[in-house]
DRENVEXZA-32760 format. One record per atom (N, C-alpha, C): x, y, z; residue number from 0; residue in one letter. Coordinates in steps of 0.1 Angstrom, whole numbers, plus 2048, in hexadecimal, padded with zeros to 3 digits. Layout:
// residues N
east	north	up	resi	resn
X	Y	Z	NUM	A
...
END
This chain:
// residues 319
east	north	up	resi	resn
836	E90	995	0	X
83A	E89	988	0	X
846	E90	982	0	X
84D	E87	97B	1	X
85B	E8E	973	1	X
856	E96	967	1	X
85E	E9D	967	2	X
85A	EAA	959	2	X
85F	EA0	94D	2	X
853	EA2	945	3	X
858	E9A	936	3	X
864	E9C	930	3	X
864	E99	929	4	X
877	E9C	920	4	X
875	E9B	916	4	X
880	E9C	90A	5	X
87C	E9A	8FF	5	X
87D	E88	8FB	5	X
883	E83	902	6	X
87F	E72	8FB	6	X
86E	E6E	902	6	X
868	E77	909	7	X
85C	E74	90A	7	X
850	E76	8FB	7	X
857	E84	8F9	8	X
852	E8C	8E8	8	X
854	E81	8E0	8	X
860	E78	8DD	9	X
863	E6E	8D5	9	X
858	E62	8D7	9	X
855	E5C	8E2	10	X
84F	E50	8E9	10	X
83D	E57	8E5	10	X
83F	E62	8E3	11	X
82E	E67	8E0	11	X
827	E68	8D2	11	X
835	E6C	8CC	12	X
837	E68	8BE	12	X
832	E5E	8B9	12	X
83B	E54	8C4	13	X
837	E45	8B8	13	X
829	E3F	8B9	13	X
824	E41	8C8	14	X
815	E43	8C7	14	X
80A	E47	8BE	14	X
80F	E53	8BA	15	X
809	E5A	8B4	15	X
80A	E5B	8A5	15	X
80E	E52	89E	16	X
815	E4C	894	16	X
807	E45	890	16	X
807	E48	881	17	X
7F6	E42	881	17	X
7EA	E48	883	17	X
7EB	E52	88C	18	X
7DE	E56	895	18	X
7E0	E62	894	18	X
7EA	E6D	896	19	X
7E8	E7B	894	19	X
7ED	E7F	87F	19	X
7EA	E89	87C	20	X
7F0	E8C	878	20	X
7FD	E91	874	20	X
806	E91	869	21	X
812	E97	86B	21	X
80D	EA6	863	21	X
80C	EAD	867	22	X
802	EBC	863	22	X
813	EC2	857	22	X
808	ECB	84E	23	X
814	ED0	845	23	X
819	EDB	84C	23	X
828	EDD	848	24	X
82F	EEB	84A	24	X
82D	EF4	83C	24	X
82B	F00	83F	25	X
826	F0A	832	25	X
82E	F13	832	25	X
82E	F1D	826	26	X
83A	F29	824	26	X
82E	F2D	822	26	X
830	F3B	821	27	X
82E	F4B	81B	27	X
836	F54	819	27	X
83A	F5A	808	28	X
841	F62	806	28	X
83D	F6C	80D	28	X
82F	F72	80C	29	X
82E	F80	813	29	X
82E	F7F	821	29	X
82C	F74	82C	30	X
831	F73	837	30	X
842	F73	83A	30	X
846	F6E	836	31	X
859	F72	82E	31	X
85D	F80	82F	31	X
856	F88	827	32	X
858	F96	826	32	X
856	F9E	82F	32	X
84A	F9A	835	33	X
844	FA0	840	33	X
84D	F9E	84D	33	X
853	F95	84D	34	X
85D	F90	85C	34	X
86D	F97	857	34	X
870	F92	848	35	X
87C	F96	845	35	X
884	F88	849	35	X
87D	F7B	847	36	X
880	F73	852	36	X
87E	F64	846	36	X
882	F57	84A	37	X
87E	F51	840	37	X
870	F45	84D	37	X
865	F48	849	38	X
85A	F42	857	38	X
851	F33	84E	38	X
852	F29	859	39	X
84F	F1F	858	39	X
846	F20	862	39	X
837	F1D	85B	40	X
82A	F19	862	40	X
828	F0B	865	40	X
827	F07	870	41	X
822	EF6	875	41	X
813	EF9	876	41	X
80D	EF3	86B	42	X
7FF	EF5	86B	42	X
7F8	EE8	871	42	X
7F4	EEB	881	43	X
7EC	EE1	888	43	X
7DC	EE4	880	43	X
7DB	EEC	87C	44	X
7CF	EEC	87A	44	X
7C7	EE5	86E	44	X
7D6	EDE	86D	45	X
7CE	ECF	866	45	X
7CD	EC6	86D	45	X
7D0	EC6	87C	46	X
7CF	EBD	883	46	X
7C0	EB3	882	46	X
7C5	EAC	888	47	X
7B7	EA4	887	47	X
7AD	EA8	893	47	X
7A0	EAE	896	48	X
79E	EB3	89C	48	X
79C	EC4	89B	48	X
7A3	EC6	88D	49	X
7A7	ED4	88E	49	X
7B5	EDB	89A	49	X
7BB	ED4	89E	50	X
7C4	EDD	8A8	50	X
7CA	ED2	8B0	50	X
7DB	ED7	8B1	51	X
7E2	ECC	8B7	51	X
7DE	EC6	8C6	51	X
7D5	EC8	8C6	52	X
7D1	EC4	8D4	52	X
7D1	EB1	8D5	52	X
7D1	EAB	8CA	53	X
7CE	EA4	8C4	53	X
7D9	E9C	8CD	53	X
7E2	EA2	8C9	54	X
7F0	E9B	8CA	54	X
7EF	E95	8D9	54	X
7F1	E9E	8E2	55	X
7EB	E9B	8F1	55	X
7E9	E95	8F8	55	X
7DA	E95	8EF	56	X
7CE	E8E	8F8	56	X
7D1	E80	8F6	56	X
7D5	E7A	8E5	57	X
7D1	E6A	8E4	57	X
7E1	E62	8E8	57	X
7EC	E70	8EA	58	X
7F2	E68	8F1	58	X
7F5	E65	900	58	X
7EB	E6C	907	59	X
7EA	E6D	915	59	X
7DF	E61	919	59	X
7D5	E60	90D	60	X
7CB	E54	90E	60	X
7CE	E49	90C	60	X
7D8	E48	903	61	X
7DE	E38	8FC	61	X
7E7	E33	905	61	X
7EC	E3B	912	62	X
7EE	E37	920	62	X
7E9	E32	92B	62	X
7DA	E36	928	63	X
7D1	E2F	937	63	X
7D1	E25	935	63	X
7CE	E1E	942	64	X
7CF	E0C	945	64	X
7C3	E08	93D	64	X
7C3	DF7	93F	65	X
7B5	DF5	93E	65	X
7AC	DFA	947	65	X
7AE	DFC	94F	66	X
7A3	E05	95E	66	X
79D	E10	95B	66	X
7A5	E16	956	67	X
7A9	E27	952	67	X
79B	E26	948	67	X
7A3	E1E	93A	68	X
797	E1E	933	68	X
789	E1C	932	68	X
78A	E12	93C	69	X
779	E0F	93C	69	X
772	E15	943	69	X
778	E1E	953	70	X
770	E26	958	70	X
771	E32	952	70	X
77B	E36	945	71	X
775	E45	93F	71	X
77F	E4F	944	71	X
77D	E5D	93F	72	X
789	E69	93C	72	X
780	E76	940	72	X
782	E7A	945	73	X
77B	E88	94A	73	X
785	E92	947	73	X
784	E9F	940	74	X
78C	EAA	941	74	X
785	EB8	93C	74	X
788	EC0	940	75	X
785	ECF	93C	75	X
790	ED6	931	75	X
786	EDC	929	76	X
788	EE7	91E	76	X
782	EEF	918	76	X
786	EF9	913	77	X
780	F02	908	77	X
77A	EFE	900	77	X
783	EF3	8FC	78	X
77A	EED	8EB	78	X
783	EE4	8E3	78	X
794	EE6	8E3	79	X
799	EDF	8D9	79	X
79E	ED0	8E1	79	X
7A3	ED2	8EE	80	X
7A4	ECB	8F5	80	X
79E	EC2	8F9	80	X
791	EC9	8F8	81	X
783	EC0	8FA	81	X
77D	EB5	8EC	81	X
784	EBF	8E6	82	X
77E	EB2	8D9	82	X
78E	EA9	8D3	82	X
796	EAC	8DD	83	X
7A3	EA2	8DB	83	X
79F	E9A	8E0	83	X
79A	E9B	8ED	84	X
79B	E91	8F3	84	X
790	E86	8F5	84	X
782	E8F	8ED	85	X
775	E88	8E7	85	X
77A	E80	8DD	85	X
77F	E81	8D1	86	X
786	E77	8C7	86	X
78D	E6B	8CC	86	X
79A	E71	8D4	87	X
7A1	E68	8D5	87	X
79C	E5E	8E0	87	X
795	E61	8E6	88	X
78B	E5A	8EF	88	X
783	E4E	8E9	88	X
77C	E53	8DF	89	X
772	E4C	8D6	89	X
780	E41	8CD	89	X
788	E44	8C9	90	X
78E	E40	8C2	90	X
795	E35	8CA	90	X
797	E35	8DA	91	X
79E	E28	8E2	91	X
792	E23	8EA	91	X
786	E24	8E4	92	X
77C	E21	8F1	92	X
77F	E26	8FB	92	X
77C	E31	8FF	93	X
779	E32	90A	93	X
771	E3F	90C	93	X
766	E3D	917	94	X
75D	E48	915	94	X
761	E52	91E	94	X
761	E5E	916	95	X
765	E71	91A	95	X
75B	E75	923	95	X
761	E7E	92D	96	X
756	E8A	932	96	X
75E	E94	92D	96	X
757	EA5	931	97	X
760	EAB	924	97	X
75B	EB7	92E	97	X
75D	EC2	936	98	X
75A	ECA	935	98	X
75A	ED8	934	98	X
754	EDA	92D	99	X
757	EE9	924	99	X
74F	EF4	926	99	X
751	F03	925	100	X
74D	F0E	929	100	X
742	F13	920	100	X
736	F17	928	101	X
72B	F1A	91E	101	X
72D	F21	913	101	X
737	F2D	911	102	X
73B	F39	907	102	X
746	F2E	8FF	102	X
746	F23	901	103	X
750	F1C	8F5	103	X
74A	F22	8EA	103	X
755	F1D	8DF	104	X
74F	F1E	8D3	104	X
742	F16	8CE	104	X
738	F17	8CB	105	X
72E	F0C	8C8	105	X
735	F01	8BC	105	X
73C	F03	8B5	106	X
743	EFB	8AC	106	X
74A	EEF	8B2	106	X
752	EF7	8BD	107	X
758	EED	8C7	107	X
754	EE2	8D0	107	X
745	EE8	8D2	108	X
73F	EE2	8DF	108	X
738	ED4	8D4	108	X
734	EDD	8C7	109	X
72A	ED2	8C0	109	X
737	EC8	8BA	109	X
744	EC9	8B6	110	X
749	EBF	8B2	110	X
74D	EB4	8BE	110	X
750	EBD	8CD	111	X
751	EB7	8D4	111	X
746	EAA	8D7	111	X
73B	EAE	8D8	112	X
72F	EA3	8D9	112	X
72F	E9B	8CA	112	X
734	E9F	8C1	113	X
732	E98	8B2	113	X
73E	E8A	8B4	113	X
74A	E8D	8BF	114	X
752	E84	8C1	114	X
751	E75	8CA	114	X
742	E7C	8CF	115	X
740	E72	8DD	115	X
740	E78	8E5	115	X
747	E83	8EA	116	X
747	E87	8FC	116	X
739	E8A	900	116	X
73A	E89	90A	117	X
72E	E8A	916	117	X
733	E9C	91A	117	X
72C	EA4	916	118	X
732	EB0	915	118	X
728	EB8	922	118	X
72E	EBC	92F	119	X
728	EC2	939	119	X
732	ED1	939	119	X
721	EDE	934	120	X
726	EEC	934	120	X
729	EF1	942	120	X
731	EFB	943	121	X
737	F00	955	121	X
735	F0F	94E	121	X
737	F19	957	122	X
736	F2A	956	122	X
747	F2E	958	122	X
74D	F2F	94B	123	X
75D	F2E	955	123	X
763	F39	95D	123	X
758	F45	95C	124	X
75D	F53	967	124	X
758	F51	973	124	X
74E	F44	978	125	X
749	F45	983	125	X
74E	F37	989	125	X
750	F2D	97F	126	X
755	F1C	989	126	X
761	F1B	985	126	X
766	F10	98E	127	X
773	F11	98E	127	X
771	EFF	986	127	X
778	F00	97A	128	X
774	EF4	96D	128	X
781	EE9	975	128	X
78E	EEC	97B	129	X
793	EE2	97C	129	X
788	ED9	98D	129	X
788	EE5	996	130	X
77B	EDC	9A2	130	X
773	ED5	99B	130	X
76C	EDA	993	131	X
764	ED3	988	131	X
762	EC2	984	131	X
76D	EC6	97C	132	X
774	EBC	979	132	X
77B	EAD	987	132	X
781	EB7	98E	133	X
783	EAC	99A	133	X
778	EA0	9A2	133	X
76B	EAA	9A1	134	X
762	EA6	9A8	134	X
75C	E9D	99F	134	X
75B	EA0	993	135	X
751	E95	989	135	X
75E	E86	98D	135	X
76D	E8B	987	136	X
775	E7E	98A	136	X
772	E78	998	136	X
773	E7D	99F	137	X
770	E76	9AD	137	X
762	E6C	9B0	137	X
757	E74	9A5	138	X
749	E6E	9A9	138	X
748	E62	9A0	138	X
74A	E62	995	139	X
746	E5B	98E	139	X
756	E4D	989	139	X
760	E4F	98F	140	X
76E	E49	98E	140	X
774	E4A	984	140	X
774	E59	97F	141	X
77D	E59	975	141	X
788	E60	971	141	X
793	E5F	965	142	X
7A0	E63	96A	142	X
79E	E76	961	142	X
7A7	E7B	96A	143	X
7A5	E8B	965	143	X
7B0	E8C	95C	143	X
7AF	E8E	951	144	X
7BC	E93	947	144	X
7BB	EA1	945	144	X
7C2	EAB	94B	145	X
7C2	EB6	947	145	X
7C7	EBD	93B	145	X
7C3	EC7	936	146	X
7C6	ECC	926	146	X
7D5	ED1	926	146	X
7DC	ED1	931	147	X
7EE	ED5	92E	147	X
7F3	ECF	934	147	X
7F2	ED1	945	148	X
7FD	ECE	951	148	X
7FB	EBD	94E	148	X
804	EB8	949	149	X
803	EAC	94E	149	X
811	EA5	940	149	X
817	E9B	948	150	X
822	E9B	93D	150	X
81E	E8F	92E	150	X
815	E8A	932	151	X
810	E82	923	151	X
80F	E8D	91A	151	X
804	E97	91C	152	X
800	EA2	916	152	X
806	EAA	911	152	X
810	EAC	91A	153	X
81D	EB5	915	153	X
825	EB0	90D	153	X
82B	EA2	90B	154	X
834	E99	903	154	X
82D	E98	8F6	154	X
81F	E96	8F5	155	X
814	E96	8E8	155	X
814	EA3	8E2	155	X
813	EAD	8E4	156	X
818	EBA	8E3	156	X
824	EBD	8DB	156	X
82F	EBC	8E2	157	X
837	EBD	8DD	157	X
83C	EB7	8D2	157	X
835	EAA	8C9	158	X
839	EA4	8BF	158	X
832	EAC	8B0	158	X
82B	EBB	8B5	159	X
82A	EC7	8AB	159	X
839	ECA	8A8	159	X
83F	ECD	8B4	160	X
84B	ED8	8AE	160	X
857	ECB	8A9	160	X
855	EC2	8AD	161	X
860	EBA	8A7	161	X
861	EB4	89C	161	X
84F	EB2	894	162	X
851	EB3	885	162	X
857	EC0	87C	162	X
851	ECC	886	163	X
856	ED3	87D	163	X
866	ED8	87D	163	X
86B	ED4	887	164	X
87B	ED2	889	164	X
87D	EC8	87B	164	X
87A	EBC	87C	165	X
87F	EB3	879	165	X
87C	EB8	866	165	X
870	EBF	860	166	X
870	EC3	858	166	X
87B	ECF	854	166	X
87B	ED5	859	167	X
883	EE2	855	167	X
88F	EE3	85C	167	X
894	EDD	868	168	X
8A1	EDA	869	168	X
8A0	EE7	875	168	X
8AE	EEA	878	169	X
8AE	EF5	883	169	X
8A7	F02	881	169	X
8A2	F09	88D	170	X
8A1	F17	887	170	X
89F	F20	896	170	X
8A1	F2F	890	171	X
8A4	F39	89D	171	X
89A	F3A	8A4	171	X
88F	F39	89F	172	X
885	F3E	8AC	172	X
876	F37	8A5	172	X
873	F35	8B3	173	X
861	F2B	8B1	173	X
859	F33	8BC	173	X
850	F39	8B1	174	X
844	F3B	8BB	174	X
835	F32	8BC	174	X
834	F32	8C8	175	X
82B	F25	8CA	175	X
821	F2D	8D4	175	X
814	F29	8D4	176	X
806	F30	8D8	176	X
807	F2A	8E7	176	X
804	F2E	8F1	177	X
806	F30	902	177	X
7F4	F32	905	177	X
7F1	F24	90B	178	X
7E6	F28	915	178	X
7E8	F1F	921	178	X
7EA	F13	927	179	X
7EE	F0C	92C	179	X
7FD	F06	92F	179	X
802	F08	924	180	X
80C	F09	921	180	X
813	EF6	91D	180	X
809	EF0	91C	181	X
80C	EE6	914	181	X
818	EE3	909	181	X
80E	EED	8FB	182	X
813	EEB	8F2	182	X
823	EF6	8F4	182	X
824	EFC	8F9	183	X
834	F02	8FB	183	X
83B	EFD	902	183	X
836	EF7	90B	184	X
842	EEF	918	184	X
845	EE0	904	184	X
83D	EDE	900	185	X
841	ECE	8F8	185	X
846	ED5	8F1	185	X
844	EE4	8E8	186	X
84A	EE4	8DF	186	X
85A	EE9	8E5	186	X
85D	EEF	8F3	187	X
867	EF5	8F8	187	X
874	EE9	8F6	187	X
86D	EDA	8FC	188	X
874	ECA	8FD	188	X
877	ECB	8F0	188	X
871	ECC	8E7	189	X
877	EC9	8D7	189	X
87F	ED1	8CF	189	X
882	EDF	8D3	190	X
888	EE4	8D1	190	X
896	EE6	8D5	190	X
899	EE0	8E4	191	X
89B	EE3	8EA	191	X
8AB	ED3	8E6	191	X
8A2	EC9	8E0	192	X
8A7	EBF	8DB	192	X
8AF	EBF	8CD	192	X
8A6	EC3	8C6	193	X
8A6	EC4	8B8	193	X
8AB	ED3	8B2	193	X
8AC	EDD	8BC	194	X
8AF	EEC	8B4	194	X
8BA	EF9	8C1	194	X
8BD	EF0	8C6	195	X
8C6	EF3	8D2	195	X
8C7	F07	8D3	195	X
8C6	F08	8C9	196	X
8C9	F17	8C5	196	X
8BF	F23	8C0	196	X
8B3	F1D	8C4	197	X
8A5	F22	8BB	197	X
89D	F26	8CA	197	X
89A	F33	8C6	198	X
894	F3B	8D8	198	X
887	F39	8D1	198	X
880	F33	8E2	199	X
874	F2E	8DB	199	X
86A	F38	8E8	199	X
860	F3D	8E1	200	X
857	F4B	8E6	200	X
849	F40	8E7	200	X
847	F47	8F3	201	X
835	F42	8F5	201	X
82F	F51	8F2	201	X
822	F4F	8E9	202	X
81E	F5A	8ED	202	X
80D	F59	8F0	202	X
806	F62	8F7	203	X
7F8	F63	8FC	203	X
7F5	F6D	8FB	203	X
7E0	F6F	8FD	204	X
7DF	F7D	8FA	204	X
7E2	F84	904	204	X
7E0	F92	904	205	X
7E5	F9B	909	205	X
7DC	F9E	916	205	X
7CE	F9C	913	206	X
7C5	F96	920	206	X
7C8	F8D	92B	206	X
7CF	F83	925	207	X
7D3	F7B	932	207	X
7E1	F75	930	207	X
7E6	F7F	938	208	X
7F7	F7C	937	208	X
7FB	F74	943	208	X
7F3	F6C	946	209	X
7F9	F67	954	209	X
806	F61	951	209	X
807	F57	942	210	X
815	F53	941	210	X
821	F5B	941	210	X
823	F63	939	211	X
82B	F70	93C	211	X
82C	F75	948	211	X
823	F78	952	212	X
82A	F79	95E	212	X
82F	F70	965	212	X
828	F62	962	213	X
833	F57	96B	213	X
83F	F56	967	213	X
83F	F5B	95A	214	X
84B	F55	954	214	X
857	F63	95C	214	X
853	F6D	95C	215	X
85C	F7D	95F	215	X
85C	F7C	96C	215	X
853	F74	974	216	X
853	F74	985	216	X
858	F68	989	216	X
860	F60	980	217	X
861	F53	98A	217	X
857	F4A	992	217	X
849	F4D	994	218	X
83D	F44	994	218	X
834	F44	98D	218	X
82C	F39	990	219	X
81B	F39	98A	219	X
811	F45	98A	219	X
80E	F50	981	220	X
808	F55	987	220	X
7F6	F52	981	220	X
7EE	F52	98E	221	X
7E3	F50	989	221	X
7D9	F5E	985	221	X
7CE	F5B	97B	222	X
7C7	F6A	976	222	X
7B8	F66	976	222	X
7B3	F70	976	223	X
7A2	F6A	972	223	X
7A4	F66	969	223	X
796	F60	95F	224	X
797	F5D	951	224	X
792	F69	94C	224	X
79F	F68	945	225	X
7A4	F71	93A	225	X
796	F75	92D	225	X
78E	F7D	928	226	X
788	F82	91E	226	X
78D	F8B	910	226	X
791	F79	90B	227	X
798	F80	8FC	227	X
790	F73	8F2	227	X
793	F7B	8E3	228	X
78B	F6D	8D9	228	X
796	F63	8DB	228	X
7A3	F62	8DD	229	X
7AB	F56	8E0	229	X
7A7	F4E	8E9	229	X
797	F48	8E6	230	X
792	F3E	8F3	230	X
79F	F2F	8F2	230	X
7A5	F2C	8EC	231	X
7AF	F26	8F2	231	X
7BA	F26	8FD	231	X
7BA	F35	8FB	232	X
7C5	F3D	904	232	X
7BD	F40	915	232	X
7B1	F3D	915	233	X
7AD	F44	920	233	X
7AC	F38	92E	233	X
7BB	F37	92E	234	X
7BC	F30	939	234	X
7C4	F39	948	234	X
7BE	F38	952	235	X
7C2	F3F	95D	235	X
7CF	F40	965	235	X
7D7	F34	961	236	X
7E5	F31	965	236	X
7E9	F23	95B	236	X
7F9	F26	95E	237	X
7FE	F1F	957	237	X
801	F0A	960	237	X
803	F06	95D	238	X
806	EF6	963	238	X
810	EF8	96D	238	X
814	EF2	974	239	X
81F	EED	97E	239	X
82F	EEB	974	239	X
829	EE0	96B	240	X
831	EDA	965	240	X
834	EDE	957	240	X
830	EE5	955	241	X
82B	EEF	946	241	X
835	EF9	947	241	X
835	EFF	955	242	X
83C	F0C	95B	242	X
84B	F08	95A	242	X
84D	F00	961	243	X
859	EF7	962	243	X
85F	EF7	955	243	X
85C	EF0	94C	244	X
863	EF2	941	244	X
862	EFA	93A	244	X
857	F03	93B	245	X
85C	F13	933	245	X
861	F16	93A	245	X
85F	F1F	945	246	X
86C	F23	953	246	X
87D	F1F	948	246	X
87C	F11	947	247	X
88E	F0B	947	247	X
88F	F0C	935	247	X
885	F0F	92E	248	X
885	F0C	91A	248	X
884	F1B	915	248	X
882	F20	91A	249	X
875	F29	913	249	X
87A	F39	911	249	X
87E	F41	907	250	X
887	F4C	908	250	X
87C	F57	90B	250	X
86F	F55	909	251	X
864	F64	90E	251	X
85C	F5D	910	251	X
852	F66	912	252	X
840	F65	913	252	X
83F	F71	912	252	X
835	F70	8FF	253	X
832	F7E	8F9	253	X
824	F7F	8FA	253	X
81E	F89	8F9	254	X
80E	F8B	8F9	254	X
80B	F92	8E7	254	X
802	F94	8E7	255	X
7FB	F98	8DE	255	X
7EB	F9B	8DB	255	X
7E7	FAB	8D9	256	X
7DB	FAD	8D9	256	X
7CD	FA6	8D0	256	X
7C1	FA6	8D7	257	X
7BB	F9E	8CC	257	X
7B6	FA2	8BE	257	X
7BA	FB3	8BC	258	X
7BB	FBA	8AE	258	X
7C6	FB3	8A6	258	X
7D0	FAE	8AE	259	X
7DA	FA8	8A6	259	X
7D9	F9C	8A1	259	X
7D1	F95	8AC	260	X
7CD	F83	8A3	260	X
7C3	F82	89A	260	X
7B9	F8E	898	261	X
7B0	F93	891	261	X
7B9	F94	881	261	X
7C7	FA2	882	262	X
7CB	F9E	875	262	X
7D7	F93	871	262	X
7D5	F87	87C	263	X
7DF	F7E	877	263	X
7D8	F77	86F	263	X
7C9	F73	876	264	X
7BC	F6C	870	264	X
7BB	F72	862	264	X
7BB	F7D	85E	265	X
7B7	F83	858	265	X
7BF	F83	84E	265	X
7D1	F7E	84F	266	X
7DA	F7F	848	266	X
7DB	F6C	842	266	X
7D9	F64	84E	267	X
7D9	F58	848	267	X
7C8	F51	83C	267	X
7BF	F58	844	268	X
7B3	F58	837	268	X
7B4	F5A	82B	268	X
7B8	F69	82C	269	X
7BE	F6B	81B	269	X
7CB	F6C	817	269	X
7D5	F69	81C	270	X
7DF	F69	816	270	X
7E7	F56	813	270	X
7E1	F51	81A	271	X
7E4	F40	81F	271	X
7DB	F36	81A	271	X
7CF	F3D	81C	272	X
7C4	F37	819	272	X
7BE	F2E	824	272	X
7C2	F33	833	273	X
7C1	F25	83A	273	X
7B4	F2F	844	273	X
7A9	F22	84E	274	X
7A7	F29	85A	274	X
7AE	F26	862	274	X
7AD	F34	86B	275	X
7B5	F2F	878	275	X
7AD	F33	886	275	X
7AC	F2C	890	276	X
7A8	F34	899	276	X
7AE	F40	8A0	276	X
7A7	F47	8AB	277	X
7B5	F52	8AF	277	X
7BA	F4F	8B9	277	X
7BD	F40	8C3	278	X
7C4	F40	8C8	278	X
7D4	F3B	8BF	278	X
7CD	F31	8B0	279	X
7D7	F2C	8A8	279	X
7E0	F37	8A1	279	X
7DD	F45	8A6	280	X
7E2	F52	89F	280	X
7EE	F5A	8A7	280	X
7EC	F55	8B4	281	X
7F8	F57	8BE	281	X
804	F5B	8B7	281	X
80E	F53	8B3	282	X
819	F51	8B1	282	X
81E	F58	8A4	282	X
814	F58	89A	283	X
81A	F63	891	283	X
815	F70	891	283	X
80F	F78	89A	284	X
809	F82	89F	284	X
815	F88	8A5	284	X
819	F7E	8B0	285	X
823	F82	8B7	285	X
831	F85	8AD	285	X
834	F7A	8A6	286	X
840	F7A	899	286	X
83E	F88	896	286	X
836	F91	894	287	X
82E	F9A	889	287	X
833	FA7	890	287	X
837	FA5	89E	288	X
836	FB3	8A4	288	X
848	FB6	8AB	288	X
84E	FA7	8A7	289	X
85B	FA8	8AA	289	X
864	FB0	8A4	289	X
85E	FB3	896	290	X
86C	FBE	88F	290	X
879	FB7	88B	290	X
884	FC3	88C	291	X
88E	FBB	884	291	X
896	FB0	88C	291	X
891	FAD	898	292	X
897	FA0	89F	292	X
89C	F91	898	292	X
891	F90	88F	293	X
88A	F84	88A	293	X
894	F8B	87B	293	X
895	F91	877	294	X
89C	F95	868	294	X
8A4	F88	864	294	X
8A5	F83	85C	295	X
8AF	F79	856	295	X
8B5	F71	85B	295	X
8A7	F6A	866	296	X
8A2	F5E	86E	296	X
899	F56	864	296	X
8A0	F46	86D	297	X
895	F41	86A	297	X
88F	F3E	876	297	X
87E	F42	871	298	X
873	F40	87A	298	X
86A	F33	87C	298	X
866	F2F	886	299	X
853	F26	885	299	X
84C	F29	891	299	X
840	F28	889	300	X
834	F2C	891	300	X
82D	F21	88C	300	X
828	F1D	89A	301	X
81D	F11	89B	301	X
80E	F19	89B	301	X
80A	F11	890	302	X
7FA	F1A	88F	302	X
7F5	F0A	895	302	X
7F0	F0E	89F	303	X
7E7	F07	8AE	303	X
7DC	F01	8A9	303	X
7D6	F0B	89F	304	X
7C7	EFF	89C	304	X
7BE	F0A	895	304	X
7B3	F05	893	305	X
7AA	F09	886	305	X
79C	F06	889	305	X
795	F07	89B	306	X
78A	F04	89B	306	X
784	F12	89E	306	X
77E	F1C	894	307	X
776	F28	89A	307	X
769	F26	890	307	X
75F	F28	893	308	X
751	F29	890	308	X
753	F35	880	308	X
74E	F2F	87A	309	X
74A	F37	86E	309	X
748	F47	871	309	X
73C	F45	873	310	X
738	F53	879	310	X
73E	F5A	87C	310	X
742	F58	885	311	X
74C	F58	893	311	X
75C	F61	88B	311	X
763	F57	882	312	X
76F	F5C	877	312	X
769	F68	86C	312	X
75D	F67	86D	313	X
756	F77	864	313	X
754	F7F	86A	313	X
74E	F81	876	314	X
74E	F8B	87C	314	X
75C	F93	87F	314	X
764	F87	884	315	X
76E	F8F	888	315	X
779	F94	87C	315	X
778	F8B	870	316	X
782	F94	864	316	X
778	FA1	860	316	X
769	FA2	863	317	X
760	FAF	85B	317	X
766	FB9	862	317	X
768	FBA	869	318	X
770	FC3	876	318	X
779	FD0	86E	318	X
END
């Protein structure tokens, strides 16, 4: 298949017109000070769904045929992808399989089933979830939408960073959260459109850097699954076509420890007033450790989403 482009980002847009939301862009003075920088937040985590995944899924679904639809959508995830694609599923008729790793978040797995999906748990250190996945599509005839590699997914994606272009106008540098690399290969097309001059950073945790090494070795590199709280991020390798346009968009792949998304969490709670998950913590974590690079820049960071378990966001700010 052809790598998306940005008039795909545009054509995903208008889809999605109606249906996602247009999420707010936020300031913080003491985030300002703290960078030395002037930083624009894209807060997906008003997405619908909680997290841009949103964007994606219903424009990758608002593509199946009639065929597509009536036999149904099978795909694997963690949790946010899983319930993009439970929504937007429910929302065009058509019925989801969905499946997700027992250590999901329970929040995830239960909104996922609250959407409609047909939610089947896997072990993800011991099965391999895309075989998984192949075999259900094969048995029962249904189409596999994966949670990045795939160019609907990626052009739905990408209509995060192009509101927030389109709000704030150009700027030097975007950091965008890296696990499949979806949302960076879409947001890499819109930047790439819309801000010609803006170095745009993936970053992941520091557990599983497989993107960073593909990105510094010239291939895909694959890793076990990664053991960090960024259960967003804990994907094993990056896409075919994900690679491809970060490979050709994309000025790094930074990491960041999970002490550090602990005090991003911990900075957007009380200082913002927002939740956020810790894989939605990526990007300004990373912003946080650049120094005077970033000085009398302007910044954005895409906050990814906002689905973590109560509990779950207290334990780890009691810390």
């Amino acid at each position: 298949m052809l790598l998306p482009t940005y008039d795909d980002v545009i054509a995903a847009a208008i889809r999605l017109e109606g249906h996602a939301h247009r999420t707010p862009v936020l300031r913080s003075r003491t985030a300002d000070e703290m960078l030395g920088a002037s930083v624009f937040f894209k807060c997906e985590n008003f997405q619908r769904m909680g997290a841009f995944k949103f964007r994606g899924a219903f424009n990758a679904l608002s593509r199946f045929s009639a065929a597509q639809r009536n036999a149904g959508v099978v795909t694997f995830s963690s949790g946010n992808h899983a319930q993009a694609v439970a929504l937007s599923a429910r929302m065009l008729g058509i019925p989801a399989t969905i499946l997700m790793p027992l250590d999901a978040p329970q929040a995830k797995i239960d909104a996922t089933r609250g959407y409609g999906g047909e939610v089947i748990l896997f072990d993800r250190y011991q099965q391999d979830r895309e075989a998984l996945a192949r075999e259900l599509a094969e048995q029962r005839g249904l189409t596999l939408l994966p949670p990045f590699d795939h160019p609907d997914v990626m052009a739905g994606q990408g209509t995060a960073a192009k509101e927030l272009f389109e709000e704030t106008g150009e700027l030097d540098a975007l950091f965008v959260p890296l696990g499949g690399g979806g949302l960076l290969s879409g947001s890499a097309l819109a930047a790439r459109a819309l801000s010609p001059g803006c170095k745009v950073y993936g970053v992941e945790p520091e557990a599983g850097d497989d993107g960073q090494q593909s990105f510094r070795t010239g291939q895909i590199v694959h890793i076990p699954t990664p053991k960090t709280i960024a259960d967003g991020a804990q994907t094993q390798h990056l896409g075919r076509d994900t690679f491809a346009v970060i490979r050709r968009d994309v000025e790094d792949v930074l990491t960041v420890s999970d002490a550090q998304l602990v005090e991003s969490m911990r900075f957007f709670a009380e200082r913002m007033k927002l939740v956020v998950e810790p894989t939605g913590c990526l990007g300004f974590a990373a912003a946080c450790q650049t120094g005077a690079p970033l000085r009398g820049k302007r910044v954005g960071v895409i906050v990814s989403g906002g689905n973590v378990d109560m509990r779950r966001l207290c334990e780890l700010l009691a810390v």
